[in-house]
C-alpha positions in Angstrom: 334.2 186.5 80.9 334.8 190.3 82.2 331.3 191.3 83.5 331.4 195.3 83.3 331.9 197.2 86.6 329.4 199.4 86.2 326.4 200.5 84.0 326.3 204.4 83.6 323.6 206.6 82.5 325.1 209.4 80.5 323.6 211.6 77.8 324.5 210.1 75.0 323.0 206.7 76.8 324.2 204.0 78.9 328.2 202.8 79.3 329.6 200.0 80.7 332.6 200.4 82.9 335.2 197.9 82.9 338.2 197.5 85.7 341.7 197.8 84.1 344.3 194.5 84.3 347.6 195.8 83.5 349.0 192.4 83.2 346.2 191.8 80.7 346.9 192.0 76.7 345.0 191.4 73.8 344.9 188.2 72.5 346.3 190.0 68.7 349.3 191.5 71.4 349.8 187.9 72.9 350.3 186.0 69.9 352.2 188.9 68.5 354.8 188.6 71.1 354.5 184.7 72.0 354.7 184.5 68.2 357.8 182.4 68.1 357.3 180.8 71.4 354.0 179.2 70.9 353.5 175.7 69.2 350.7 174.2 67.5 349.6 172.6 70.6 349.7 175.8 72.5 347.7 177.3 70.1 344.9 174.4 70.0 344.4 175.3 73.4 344.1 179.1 73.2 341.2 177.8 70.7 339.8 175.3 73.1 340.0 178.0 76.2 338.3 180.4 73.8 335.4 177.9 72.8 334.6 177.2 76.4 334.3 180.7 77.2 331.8 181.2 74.2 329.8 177.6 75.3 329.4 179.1 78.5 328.4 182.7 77.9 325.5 180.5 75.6 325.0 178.1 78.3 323.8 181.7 80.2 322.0 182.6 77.3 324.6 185.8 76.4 326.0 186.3 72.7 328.4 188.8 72.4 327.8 189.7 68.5 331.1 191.3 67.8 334.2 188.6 69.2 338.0 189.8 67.7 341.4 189.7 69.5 340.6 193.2 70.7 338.0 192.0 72.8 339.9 188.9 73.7 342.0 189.6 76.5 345.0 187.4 78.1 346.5 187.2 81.2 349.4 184.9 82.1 348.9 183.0 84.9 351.5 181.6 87.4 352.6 178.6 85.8 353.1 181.1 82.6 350.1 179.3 80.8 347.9 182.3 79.5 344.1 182.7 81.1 341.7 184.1 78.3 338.8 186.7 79.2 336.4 187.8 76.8 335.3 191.9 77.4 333.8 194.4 75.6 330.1 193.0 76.0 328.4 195.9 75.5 326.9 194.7 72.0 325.9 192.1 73.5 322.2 190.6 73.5 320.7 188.5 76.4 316.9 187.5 75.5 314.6 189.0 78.6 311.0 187.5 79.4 309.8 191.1 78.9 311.9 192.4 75.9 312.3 191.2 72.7 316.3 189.5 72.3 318.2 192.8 73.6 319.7 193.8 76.8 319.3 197.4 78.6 323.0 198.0 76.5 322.0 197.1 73.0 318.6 198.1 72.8 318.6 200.3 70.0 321.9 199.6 68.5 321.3 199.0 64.8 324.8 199.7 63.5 326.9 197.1 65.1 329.6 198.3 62.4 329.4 201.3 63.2 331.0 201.2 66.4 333.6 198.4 65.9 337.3 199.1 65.6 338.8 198.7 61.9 340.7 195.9 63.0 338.2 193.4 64.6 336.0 194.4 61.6 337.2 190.8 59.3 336.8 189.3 62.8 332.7 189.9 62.0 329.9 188.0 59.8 328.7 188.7 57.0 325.5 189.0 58.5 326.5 191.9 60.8 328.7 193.2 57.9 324.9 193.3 56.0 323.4 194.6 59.0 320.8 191.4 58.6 320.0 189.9 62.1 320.1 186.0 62.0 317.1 184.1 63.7 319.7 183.4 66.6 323.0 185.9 67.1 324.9 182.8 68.3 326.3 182.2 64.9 327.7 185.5 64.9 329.5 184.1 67.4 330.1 180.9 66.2 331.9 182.5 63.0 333.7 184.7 65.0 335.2 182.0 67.3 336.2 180.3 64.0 337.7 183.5 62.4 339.5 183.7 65.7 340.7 179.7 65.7 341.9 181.3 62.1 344.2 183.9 63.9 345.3 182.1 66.3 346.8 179.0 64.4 347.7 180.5 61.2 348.6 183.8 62.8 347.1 185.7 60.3 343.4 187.7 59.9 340.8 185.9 57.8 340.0 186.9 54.6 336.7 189.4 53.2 335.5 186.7 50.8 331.4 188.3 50.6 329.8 191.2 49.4 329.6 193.8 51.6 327.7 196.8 52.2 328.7 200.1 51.1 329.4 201.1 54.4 331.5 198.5 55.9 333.3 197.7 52.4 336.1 200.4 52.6 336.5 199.9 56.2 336.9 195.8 55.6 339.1 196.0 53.3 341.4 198.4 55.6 341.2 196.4 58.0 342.2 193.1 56.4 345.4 194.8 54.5 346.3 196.2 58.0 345.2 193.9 60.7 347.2 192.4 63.4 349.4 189.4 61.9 351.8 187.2 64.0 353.5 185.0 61.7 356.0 182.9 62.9 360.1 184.0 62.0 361.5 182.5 59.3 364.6 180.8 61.8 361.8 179.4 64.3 361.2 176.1 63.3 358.2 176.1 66.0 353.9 175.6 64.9 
């Protein structure tokens, strides 16, 4: 996980501040250009590197509400096998003894929509789609490391399947007609 580093208190309200990687992509860039590269095996274990970063960000109690392969970032390491981050936690929700289940960031944020890229948007429940808030915002993680696993062995974005709101439907539907694919080439006979 990329903690942010630094919180800032600006007019418009707080911002999280996040060091730059150069050598890190996002996972939707990775696969894109590992497309051919990458076997089924290789891929299992992007989704197994991925689930122990979610388990663990539970395990400390922190959902972040919003996962897509924008905010899942890749860095290859030495041995040229890729280290994933998860960023972008600033929808995310941490239950406090005094608060109710938000954290200093999301306090307030009602339209999780609303500030999500176009892309990451089929990436999302439906619940968040709704704007309903589940009795516990894991499972909005939970489908989005599935619609993730998705992506990353099929190499294509999930499908809208559910009714959506008025507000996110347009947007959805975008997104899924344009988001990031990374099929494999017809002459690779590889995953």
């Amino acid at each position: 996980m990329v903690g942010p580093a630094e919180l800032l208190t600006t007019e418009e309200g707080p911002a999280l501040v996040f060091g730059y990687d150069p050598e890190e992509i996002s996972l939707g860039d990775y696969l894109i250009t590992h497309a051919n590269d990458l076997s089924f095996e290789d891929r299992e274990l992007i989704v197994q590197d991925l689930l122990e970063l979610i388990r663990f960000a539970h395990g400390q109690r922190l959902t972040h509400r919003a996962l897509s392969p924008v905010s899942v970032r890749i860095r290859a390491t030495k041995d040229d096998s890729p280290s994933l981050r998860i960023r972008d936690w600033d929808l995310a929700r941490r239950p406090d003894s005094g608060t109710t289940t938000t954290t200093l960031v999301s306090r307030g944020l009602t339209d999780i929509v609303g500030v999500i890229d176009d892309a990451a948007l089929v990436y999302l429940a439906p619940e968040t789609l709704r704007g309903a808030t589940p009795a516990s915002a894991q499972t909005l993680d939970i489908y989005g490391a599935g619609s993730l696993a998705h992506f990353i062995l099929t190499g294509k974005p999930p499908l809208q399947m559910w009714p959506l709101s008025s507000h996110s439907s347009s947007r959805v539907r975008r997104a899924s007609t344009h988001g990031p694919s990374c099929q494999r080439s017809p002459t690779s006979s590889r995953w």
